[in-house]
Each structure stands twice: as C-alpha cells, then as structure tokens.
VOGU-3710 file (C-alpha; in Angstrom, 3 decimals, decimal comma):
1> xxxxxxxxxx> 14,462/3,950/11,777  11,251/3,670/10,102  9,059/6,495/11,141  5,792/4,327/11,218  8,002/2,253/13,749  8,944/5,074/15,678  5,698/6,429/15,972  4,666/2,925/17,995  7,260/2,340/19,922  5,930/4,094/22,937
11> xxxxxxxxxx> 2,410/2,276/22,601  1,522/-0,610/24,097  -1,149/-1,536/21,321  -3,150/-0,221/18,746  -6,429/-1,214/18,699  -7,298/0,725/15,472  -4,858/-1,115/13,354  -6,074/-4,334/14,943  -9,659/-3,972/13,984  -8,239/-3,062/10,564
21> xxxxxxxxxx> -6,527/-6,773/10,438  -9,699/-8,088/11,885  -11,809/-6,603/9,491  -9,745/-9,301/6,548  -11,020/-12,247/9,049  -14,842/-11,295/7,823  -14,783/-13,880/5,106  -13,575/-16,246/6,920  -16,066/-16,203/10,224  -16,864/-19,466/10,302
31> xxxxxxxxxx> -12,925/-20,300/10,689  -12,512/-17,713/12,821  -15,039/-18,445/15,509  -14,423/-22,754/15,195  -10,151/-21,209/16,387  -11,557/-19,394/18,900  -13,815/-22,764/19,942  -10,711/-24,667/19,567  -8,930/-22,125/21,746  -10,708/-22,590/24,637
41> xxxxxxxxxx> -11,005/-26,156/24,649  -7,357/-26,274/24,592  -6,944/-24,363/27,753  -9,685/-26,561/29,385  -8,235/-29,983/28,415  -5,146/-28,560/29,329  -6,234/-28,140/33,431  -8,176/-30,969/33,656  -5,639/-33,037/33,594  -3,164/-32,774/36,952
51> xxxxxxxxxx> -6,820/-32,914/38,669  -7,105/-36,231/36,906  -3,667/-37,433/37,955  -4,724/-36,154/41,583  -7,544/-38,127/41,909  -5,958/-41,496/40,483  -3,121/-40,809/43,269  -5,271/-39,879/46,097  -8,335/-42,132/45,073  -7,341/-44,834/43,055
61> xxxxxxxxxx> -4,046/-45,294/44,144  -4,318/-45,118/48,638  -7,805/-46,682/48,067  -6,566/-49,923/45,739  -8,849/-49,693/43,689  -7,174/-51,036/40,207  -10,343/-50,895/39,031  -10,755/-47,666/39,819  -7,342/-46,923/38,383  -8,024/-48,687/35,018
71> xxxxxxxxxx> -10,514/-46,678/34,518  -9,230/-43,521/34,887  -6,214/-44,405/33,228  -8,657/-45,056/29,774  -9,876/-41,562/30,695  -6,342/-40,060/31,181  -5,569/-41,437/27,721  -8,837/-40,663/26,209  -7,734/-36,707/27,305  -4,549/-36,930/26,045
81> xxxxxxxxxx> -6,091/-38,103/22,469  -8,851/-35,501/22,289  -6,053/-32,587/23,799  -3,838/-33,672/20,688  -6,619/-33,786/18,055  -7,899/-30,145/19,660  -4,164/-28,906/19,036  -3,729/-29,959/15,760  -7,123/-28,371/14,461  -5,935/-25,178/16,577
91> xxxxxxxxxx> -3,091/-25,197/14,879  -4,012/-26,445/11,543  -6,680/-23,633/11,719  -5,007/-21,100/12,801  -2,140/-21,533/10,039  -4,911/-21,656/7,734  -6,476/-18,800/8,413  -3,219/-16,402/8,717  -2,201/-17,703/5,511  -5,527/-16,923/3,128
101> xxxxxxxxxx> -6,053/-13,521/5,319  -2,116/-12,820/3,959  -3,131/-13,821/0,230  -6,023/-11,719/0,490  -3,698/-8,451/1,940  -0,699/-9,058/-0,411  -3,223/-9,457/-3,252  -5,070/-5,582/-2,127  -1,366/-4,297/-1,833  -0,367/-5,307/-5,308
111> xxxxxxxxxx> -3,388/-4,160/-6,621  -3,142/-0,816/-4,758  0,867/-0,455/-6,121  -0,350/-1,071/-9,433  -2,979/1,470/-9,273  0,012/4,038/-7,858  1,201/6,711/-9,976  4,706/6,842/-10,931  5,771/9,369/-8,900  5,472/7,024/-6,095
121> xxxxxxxxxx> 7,703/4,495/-7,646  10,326/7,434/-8,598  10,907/8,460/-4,814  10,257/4,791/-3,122  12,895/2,355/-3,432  12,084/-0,792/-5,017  13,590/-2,839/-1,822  11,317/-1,174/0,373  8,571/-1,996/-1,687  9,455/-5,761/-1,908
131> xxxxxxxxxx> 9,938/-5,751/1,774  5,656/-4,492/1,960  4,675/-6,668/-0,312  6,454/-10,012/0,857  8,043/-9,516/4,819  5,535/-7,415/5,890  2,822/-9,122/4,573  4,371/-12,598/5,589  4,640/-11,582/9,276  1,150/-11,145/9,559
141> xxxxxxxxxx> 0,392/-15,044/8,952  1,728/-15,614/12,879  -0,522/-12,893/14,142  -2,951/-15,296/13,572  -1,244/-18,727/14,309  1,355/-17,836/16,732  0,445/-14,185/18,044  -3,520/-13,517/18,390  -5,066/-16,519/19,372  -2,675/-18,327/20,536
151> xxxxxxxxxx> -2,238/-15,402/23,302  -5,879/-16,112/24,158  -5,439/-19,345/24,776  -2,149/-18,872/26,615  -4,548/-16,028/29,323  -7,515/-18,514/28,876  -5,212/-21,120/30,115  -4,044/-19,228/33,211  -7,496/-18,330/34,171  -8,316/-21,654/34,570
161> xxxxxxxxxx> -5,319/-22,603/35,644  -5,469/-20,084/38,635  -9,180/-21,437/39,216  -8,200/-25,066/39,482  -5,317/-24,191/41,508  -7,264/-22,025/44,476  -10,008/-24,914/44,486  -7,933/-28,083/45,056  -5,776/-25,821/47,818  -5,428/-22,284/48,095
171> xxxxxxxxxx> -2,294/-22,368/50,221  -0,201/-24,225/47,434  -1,938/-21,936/44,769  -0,430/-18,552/46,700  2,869/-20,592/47,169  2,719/-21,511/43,574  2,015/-18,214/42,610  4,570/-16,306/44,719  7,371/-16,080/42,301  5,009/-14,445/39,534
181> xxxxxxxxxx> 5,701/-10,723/40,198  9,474/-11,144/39,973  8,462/-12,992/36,396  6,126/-10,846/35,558  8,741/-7,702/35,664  11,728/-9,873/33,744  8,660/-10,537/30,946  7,662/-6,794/30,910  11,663/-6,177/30,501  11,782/-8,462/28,183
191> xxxxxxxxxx> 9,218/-8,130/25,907  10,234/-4,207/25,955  14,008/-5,485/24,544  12,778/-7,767/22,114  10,109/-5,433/20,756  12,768/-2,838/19,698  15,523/-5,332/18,273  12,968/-6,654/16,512  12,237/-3,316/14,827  15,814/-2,686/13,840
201> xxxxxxxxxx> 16,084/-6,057/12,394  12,949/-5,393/9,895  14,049/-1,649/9,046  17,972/-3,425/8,297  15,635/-6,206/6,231  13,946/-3,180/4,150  17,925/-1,839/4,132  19,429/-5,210/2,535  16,258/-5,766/0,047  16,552/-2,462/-1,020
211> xxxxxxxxxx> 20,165/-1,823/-1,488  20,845/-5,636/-2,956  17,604/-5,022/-5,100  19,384/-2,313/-6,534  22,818/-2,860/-7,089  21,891/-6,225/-8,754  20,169/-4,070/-11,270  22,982/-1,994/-11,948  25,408/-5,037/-11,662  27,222/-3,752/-15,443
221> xxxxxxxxxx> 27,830/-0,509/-13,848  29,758/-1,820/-10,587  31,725/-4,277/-12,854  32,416/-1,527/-15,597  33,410/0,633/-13,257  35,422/-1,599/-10,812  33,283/-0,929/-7,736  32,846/-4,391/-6,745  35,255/-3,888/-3,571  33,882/-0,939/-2,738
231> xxxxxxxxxx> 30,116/-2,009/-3,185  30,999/-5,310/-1,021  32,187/-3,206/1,716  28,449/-0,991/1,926  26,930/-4,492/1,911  28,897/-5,644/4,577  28,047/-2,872/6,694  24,132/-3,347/6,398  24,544/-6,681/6,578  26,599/-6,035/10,083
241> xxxxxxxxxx> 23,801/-4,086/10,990  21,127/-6,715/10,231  23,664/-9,061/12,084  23,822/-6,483/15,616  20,084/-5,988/15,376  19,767/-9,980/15,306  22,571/-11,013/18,142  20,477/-8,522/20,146  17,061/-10,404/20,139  19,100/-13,649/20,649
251> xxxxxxxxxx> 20,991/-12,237/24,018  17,829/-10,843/25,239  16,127/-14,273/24,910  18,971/-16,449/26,207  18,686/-14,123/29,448  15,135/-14,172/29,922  14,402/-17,890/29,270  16,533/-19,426/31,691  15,593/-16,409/34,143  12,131/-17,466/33,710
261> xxxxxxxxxx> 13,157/-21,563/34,299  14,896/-20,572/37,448  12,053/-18,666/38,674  9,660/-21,564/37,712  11,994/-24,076/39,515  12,136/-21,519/42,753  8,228/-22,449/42,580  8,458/-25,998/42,572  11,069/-25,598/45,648  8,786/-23,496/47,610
271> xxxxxxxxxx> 5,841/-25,227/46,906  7,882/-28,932/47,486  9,580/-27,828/50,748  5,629/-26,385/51,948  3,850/-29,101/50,959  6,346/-31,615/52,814  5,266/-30,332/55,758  2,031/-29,954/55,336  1,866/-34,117/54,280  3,975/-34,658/57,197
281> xxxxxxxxxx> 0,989/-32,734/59,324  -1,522/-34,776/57,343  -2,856/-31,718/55,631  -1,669/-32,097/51,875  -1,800/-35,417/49,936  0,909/-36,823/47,569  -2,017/-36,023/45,153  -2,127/-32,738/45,677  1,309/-32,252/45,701  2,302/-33,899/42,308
291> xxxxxxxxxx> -1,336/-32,043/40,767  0,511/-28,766/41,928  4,039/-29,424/40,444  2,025/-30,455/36,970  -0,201/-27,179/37,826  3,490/-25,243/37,940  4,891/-26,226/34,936  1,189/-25,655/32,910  1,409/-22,443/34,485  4,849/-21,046/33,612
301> xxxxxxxxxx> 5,067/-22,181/30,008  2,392/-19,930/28,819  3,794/-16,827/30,789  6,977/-17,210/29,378  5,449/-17,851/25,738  3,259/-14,644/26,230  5,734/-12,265/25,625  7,171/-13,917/22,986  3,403/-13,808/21,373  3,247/-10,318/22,513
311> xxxxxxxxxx> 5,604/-9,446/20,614  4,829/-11,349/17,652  1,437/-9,593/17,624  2,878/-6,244/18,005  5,111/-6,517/15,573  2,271/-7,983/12,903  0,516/-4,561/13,879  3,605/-2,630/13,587  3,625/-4,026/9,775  -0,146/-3,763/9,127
321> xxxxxxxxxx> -0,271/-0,467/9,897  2,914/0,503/7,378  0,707/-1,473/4,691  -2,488/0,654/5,838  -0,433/3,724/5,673  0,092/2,851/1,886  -3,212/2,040/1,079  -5,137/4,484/3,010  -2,802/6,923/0,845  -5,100/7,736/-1,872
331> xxxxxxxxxx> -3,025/11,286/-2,751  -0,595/8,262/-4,506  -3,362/6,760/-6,635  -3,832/7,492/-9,825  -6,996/9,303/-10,566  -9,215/8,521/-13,784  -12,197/10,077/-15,137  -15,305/8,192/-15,805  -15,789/9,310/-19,574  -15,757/6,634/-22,130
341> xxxxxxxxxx> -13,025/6,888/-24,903  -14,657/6,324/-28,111  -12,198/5,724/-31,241  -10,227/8,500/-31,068  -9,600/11,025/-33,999  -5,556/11,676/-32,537  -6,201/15,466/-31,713  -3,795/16,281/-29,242  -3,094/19,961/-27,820  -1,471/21,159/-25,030
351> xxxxxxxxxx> -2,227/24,669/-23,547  -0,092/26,515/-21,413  1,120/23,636/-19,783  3,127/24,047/-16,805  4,751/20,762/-15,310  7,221/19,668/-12,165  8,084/16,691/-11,363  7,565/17,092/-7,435  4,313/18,752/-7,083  4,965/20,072/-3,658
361> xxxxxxxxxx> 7,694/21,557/-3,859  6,794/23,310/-7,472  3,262/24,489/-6,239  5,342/25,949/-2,802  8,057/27,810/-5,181  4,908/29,167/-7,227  4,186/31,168/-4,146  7,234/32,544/-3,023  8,857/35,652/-4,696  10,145/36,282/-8,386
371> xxxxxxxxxx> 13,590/35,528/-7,209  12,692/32,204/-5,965  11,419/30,644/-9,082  11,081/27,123/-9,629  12,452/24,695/-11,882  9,757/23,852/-13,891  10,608/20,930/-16,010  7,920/22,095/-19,023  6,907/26,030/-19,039  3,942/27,463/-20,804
381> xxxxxxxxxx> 4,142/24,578/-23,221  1,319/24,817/-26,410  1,255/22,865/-29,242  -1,690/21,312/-31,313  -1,393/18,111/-33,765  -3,767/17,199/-36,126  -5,676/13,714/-36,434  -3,196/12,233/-38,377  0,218/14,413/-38,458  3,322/13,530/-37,546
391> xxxxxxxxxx> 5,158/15,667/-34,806  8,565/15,743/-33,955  10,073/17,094/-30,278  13,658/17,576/-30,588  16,373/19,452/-27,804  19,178/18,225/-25,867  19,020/16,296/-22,773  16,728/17,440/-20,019  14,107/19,894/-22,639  11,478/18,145/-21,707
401> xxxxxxxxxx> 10,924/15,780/-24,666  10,093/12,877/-22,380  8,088/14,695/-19,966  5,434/15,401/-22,755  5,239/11,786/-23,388  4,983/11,072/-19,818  2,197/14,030/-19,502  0,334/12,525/-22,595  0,093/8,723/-21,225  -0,884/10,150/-17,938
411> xxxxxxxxxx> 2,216/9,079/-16,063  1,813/11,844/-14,303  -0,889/14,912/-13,878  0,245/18,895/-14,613  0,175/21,730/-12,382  -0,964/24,039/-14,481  -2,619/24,696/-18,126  -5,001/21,936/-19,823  -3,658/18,827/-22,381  -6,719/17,741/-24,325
421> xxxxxxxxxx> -6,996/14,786/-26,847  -10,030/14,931/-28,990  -10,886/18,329/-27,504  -11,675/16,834/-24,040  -9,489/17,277/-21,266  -7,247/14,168/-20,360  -8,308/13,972/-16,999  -11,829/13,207/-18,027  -11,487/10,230/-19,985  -11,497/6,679/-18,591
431> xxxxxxxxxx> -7,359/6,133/-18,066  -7,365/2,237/-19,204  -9,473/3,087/-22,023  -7,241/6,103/-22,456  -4,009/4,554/-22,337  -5,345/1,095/-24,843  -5,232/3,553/-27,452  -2,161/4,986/-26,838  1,286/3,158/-28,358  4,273/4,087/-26,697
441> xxxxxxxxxx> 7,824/2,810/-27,796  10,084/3,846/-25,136  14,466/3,981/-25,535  14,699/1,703/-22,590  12,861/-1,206/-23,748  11,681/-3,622/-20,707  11,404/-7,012/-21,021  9,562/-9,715/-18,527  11,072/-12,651/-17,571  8,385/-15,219/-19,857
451> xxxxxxxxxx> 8,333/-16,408/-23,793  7,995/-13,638/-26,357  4,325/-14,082/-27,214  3,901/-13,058/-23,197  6,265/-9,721/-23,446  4,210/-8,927/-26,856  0,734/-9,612/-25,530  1,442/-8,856/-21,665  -0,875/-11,908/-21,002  -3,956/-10,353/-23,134
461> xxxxxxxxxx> -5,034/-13,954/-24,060  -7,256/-11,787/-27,021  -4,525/-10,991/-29,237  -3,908/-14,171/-31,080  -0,558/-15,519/-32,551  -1,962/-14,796/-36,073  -2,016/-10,528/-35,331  1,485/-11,188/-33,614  2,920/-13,005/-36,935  1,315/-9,780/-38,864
471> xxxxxxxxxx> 2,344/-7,124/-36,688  5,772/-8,694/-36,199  6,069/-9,191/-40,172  5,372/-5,301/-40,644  8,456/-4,476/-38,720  10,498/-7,006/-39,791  10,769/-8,694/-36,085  9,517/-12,187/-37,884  12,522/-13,198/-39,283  14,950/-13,322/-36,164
481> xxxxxxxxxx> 11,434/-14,707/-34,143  11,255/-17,344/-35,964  14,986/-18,336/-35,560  14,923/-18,417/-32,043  14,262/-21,978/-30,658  10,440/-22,273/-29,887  9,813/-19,174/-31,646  7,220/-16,985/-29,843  7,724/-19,699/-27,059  11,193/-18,689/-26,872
491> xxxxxxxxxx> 12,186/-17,779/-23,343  13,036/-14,479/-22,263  15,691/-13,880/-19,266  14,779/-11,368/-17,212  14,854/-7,344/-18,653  15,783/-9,670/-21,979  19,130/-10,180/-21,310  19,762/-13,606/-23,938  18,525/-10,698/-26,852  20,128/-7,813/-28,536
501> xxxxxxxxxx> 18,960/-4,552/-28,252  17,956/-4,192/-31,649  15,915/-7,548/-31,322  14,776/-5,632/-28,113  13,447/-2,783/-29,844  11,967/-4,439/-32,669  9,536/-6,798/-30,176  8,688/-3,588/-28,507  7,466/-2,362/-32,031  5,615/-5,500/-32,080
511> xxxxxxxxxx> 3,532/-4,824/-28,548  2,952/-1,459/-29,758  1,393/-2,609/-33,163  -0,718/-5,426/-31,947  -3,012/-3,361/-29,870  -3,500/-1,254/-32,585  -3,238/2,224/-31,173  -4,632/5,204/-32,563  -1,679/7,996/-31,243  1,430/6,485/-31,437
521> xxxxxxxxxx> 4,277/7,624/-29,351  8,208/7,048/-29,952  10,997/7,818/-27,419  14,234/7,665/-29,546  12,960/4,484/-30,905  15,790/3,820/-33,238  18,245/5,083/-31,514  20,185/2,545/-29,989  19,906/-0,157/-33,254  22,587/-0,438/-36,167
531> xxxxxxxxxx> 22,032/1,753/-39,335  20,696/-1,574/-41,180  18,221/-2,118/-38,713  17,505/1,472/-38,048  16,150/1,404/-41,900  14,056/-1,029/-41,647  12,341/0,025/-38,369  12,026/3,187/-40,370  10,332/1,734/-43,399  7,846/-0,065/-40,490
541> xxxxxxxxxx> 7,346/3,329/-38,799  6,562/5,132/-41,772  3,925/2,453/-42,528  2,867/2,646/-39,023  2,591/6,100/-38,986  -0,164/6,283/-41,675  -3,379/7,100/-40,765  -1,795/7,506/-37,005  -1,270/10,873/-34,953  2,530/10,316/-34,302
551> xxxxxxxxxx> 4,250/11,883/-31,907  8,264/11,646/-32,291  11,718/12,194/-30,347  14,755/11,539/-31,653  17,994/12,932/-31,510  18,730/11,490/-35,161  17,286/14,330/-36,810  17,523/12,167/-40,298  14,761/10,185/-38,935  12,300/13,231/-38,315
561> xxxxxxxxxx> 12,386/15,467/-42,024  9,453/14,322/-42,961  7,501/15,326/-39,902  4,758/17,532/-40,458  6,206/19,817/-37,536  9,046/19,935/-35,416  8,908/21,425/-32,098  12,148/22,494/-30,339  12,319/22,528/-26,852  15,230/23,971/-24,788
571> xxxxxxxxxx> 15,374/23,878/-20,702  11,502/23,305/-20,686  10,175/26,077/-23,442  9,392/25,847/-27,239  11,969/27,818/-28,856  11,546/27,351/-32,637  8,624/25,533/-34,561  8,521/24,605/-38,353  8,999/21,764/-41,077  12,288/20,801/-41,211
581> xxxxxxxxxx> 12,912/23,192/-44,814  11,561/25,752/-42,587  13,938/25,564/-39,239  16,658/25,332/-41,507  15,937/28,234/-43,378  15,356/29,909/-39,747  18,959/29,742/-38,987  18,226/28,885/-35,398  18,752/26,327/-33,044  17,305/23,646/-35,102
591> xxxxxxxxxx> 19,650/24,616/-38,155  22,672/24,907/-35,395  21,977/21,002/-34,499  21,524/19,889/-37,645  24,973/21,363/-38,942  26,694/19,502/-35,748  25,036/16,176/-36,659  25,988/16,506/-40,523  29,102/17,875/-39,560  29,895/14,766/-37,043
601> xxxxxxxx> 28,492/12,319/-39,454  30,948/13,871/-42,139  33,759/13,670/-40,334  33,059/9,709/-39,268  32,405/8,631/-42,872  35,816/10,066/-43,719  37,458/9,393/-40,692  38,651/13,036/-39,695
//
C-alpha cells in the first residue's frame, strides 16, 4: 500500500491538506462564493416544498378553495422551476470550478516534474508518475462537484430539514427521526469499508499504469524473448487485484444502500402507523402526514449520499496530499545558479571529482570504515580541455564515460570535488542558459511523437526551416528528409519507430546543430549506423567540431585518433592519458584495446 495512504487511514480528515486545495479556489472567488450561494438555496427550496404541499392539503384542499388551490399550485410549479434552474447552476458551477482548479494543479505538477532532476525519474516508475499527473489529479474535480459542496448542501439540507420538521409537529419529527442512529452506525460502517477499498483500488491503478506503462515500452524484448505468456500471467494478477479491490466497494455498497432504504421505509411505517392514530384522535392532518412522508424521503437521501461524498472528499485529500508531497519536495528539484552564461570560451575541467549515483547512500558509506567503501561510480576524476580541443573518454562498460556527460549537462550534481566551465563553477551559472549552449548527441536517440521539424526544434518556433535545411545539409540528414512524404512535416511515430536508426541519429545531429552549441557532447554517436553512414556523420562531426570544445565517447576507437587527448577510464578512475600515437606507444590499456578492435576487425574482413 501506498505509504501516503497508510499514513491517513486512521484520520478522519485533514484539514491541512484541505486548506492546501482551497488555497487553488483563490482565483476563482467569485465562483466559489456564487456555489456556495447556490448551495444553500438548494437546501432551502428543497424544504419548502412538503410545507407547500401541506398547506394546499390542509388549506386549500378541506377548505375548497380552488382558488386557493390554483394558486398555490402556480407557486408549487414556480418552486419546482427555480429548484431546477438553482441545481443546474450548482451543478454547472461546481463542475466548472473542479475542472479549471484540476488544470491549474496538473499544470503546477508538470511543471514541478519537469523542473525534477533525473534522479527522481531513475528511482520513480513512470506508471506511478502518470497515475499523479492524470488519476490523481482527475479525482480532485469531484471534490468540488460531488464531494465538498455538495456535502454542505447535503448537512445544510438536514438542518433545515430537522427545523421544518420540529415546527409543523415535533412528535412526527422524533418519530421520523427515530431510525437515524441505527443509520447513522451502518453509514459510519460503511463509509469506513468503502474508504479502504477505495485505497486499494487507486494503489492497484498506480500498479496497472505502471507495470503496462512499462512492458509496452519494452514490448521487442517480451516478444524476442518469448515472455508474452509469462508477462500475461503478472498482468493478470494485478489486474485480479484491481478486480478484488473493485468487487469490494461494490459489495459494501449493495449492503448499505438497501440497508439504508429499509431503514428509511421502517420510518415511513412508524411515522404512518403514529400518525393514523393521531388523525383518527383529530390531532394530525392528512397534511401533515403526507408533508412528513415527503419530509422522510428529503431526509434520508442526503444521509445516505453523505458517505458516499465523504468518501469522495477523503479520497480527493488522500490524492492532494500525495501531489503536495511531490511538490513540497524541493530536495528533488533541480537547483540553478543565478549567474548569466555569456558566450562561452568551452573551458571545461574537472577537479577531483567524486560522483554516486545515490547520494545517500554514497555520502553514508563515506563515513563508515575503510573496509566499507563505496562504489563510487567516478573517483578523484581531473581532467582539463581547452576552448576548442577535442577530447576523447574511452573504457569498457560501466567506467564512467556517461556519467561525465551526465555531470557536465547537470543531470545530476557531485558529491565531491568542483567541475568548472569557463573557470566558474557549474553550479553557479544559470542551468537553461547553461544547458542552450551545450549539444549533446546521446546513443539512444529519442524521438517525440510529432513531424520532424518538431523533434529538431522541440517547438522553439525561433529556429526557422531555413537553419534546419542548413544544419541538416551539413550532416547529410537532407537528402533522406526530403524523401520522406511532407518532408520536415513528415510524421514521426512515437520514440520514431517508422525511421531507421541511422535516420535516427542523423536528425539528432540536426537538433544538436541548430541551436548552435558552443561544447558539443557525443555519446557513441556513430555507433549504431552502417560504415557508409558512419563516414559521413564523421565528415559532419569533424566540421562540427571546428571551432567547438568536443567532448567524445566511442567505443570505435577509429573514430577518436585525431582527438587532441584521450582519457581512459576503468571502474571510475583515469588510468592512462595521451594522443592516440602516445597510448599506443604506452603499451597500456589503450594499446591492449586497440589491438582487440584491429584484431576483431581483421579477422571479419577475412572471415576467420
């Protein structure tokens, strides 16, 4: 179970989270205060009339007066007009209103998970997120038209229900009410029931978004791997739990509701078989007597709907405060400084840099004994590149390559040791200024569902198809653009399924280029194209490259001898450092990986 859901269960409300939500209703006063308005007038239309009735019975009616009776018939009508227009605006309202305050929340959230570092996303599943952003969000829209005000007007209407009652005849009013305690307990049990099957079905609705979220994703890695039975057979079980939590809030609502219509028809008996005698004594009228069985039925309805709003209420809070518990959490946000980044030069060092992924658990290792030492991911890392030089970061799987890309865009903050770019420390500068002048062409290229010109300018309406056309013509990205039907219009699936991953690659070269970055950063950006294409990226880089700081990984070590220094990094340390002539003549681990490579790409060219 959720622990934010746990932590509630035992609470019958929380008025701190609720004057959170009310706090979104301040732009929309006005609204706010014509619902309540509407609320009350509701409730009072909806007494008034079994006192009308009683007075056309008793009055109109014995007296035979039809003119009498006419006229309070217009009246009855004229009530039943204005109740109905009063109910629609209530409801109209109060529909409106729960649906702008939810814009306005799901907007803040989005805007908060954007501003989240990436940490966060690394240890939150997607699903869970999606379930925030669009279930929890959504439920708080009947806070305010089903849950919060109609409640008031549900106690509003028993209040003056009650007061109606014990003025026409407090006899038939204590009659009336004598079956409420018995209700009262079945709607405490109830609400109680409903309250926690309701929980488990939104923590199996996080399950299901999270899990099908997921596995959708990874869909070619089920099928390659023939886990489609066994993957059905997980979903079926969370979907059997969604199911259980789900037949639970039905059986506890198709006991209470026709507990609650017996009890309410016990209380038309009662008051029936009382107020027989009492006419028979001359002491009750049939006026009275129908007023009472209309006064009933008003009565019950909203006692039986008020647990049902109950709960909807608490369980709006119960998701408001999971969304306040994400966006109070400002440990997850990430930071920027407030210095202005001027053109940069593309002087990057790092000094004694000391990075882990999970800060926590790093920073509590740091303290404990030599023999407990953490797994840093980078260790005492220091380099320095020149405004202008080409670097290359080479070292098997898990050295740390990516990390110092990850550590140079900000991605995420070190522990320990200072990066600097342009001799300032990276915290310091402005991070969207920071990161606009920072190109980074990652392995896993990630495309948007949208036409090309959208995934190349991200919806920067500045960049105009004329830098596009260049920037895609220095790459050599033009040709198969312009093939496609609608060219830049073309239509991308989502993560650019309909392309190749060469055509892939080459419009992430274009993205990169048209903001015109002064560092530019590749992750193994050739390494998943053909050798012809792999060439001509090449000849683009190398034109790219000029007048750039570049900073390189690549496991193709043919694509780095021209780098002005290669840095090899083994299980999180720099081992060797050199031109390429120079690691070779080393006789270390560079010249080791470079004989496997040659070696391998010998023995394919002649097929040994």
């Amino acid at each position: 179970m959720d622990s934010t859901t746990a932590t509630k269960t035992g609470q019958v409300f929380d008025w701190q989270v609720l004057r959170r939500l009310l706090a979104y209703v301040q732009p929309y006063r006005g609204t706010f205060i014509a619902l309540i308005v509407l609320t009350v007038a509701t409730a009072v239309l909806g007494t008034v009339r079994p006192a009308l009735i009683q007075r056309m019975v008793d009055v109109d009616i014995t007296n035979n007066d039809w003119a009498g009776l006419n006229r309070s018939t217009l009246w009855l009508l004229g009530l039943l007009l204005v109740h109905t227009l009063v109910s629609y605006l209530q409801t109209y309202y109060g529909g409106w209103l729960g649906q702008y305050i939810v814009r306005d929340i799901r907007s803040d959230l989005y805007r908060h998970l954007l501003s989240l570092k990436l940490s966060f996303f690394d240890r939150t599943p997607i699903g869970v997120l999606v379930t925030r952003n669009i279930s929890d969000v959504e439920t708080l829209s009947d806070v305010f038209s089903e849950g919060l005000a109609a409640m008031v007007g549900d106690l509003l209407q028993i209040v003056f229900l009650m007061i109606f009652m014990f003025w026409t005849n407090w006899q038939l009013a204590l009659i009336s009410l004598s079956v409420i305690p018995p209700l009262l307990f079945s709607t405490y049990v109830f609400k109680e029931k409903v309250k926690g099957s309701f929980q488990e079905v939104r923590n199996a609705v996080a399950k299901l978004n999270s899990f099908v979220q997921e596995h959708l994703t990874g869909m070619n890695v089920v099928q390659i791997f023939n886990n489609e039975e066994r993957e059905y057979r997980k979903f079926e079980a969370i979907n059997q739990e969604h199911t259980r939590a789900n037949i639970k809030s039905v059986l506890y609502y198709s006991i209470y509701f026709p507990v609650a219509e017996v009890l309410g028809a016990i209380g038309v008996g009662l008051l029936v078989w009382y107020a027989a005698q009492g006419q028979v004594a001359g002491v009750i009228s049939k006026g009275e007597l129908i007023a009472f069985i209309m006064y009933n039925a008003l009565f019950f309805r909203p006692i039986r709907q008020i647990a049902d709003r109950f709960n909807t209420l608490q369980l709006g809070l119960v998701s408001t405060e999971r969304l306040l518990k994400l966006l109070d959490n400002e440990e997850l946000v990430a930071t920027s400084g407030t210095r202005p980044v001027p053109q940069l030069r593309g002087e990057v060092e790092f000094d004694h840099v000391w990075f882990a992924y999970n800060r926590q658990e790093a920073e509590a290792n740091r303290q404990d004994s030599e023999a407990n030492e953490p797994e840093w991911v980078l260790k005492d890392i220091s380099f320095h590149v020149k405004p202008g030089q080409t670097v290359a970061f080479v070292g098997a799987t898990g050295a740390g390559k990516t990390s110092i890309i990850n550590l140079l865009s900000r991605f995420y903050d070190i522990q320990q040791g200072h990066i600097r770019v342009d001799g300032e420390d990276l915290r310091e500068y402005d991070l969207s200024q920071l990161r606009r002048q920072i190109g980074v062409v990652l392995q896993d290229v990630f495309l948007f569902a949208g036409s090309i010109r959208d995934n190349i300018t991200l919806g920067n309406k500045e960049i105009k198809d004329a830098k596009i056309w260049e920037a895609a013509a220095l790459v050599g990205a033009e040709r198969f653009i312009g093939r496609l039907p609608g060219g830049l219009d073309y239509p991308v699936m989502e993560r650019g399924a309909t392309l190749s991953v060469g055509q892939r690659q080459l419009i992430s070269f274009v993205r990169a280029l048209v903001y015109e970055p002064r560092v530019i950063v590749l992750d193994e950006a050739t390494s998943s194209v053909d050798s012809e294409t792999e060439e001509m990226i090449q000849h683009a880089i190398d034109k790219l490259m000029e007048g750039r700081t570049s900073l390189v990984i690549a496991h193709r070590l043919s694509t780095i001898q021209k780098a002005d220094k290669i840095i090899v990094l083994d299980r999180g340390e720099i081992k060797e450092t050199g031109t390429h002539d120079e690691l070779l003549r080393l006789g270390g681990y560079y010249a080791q990986l470079y004989r496997m490579q040659y070696a391998s790409s010998e023995q394919l060219a002649t097929g040994k």
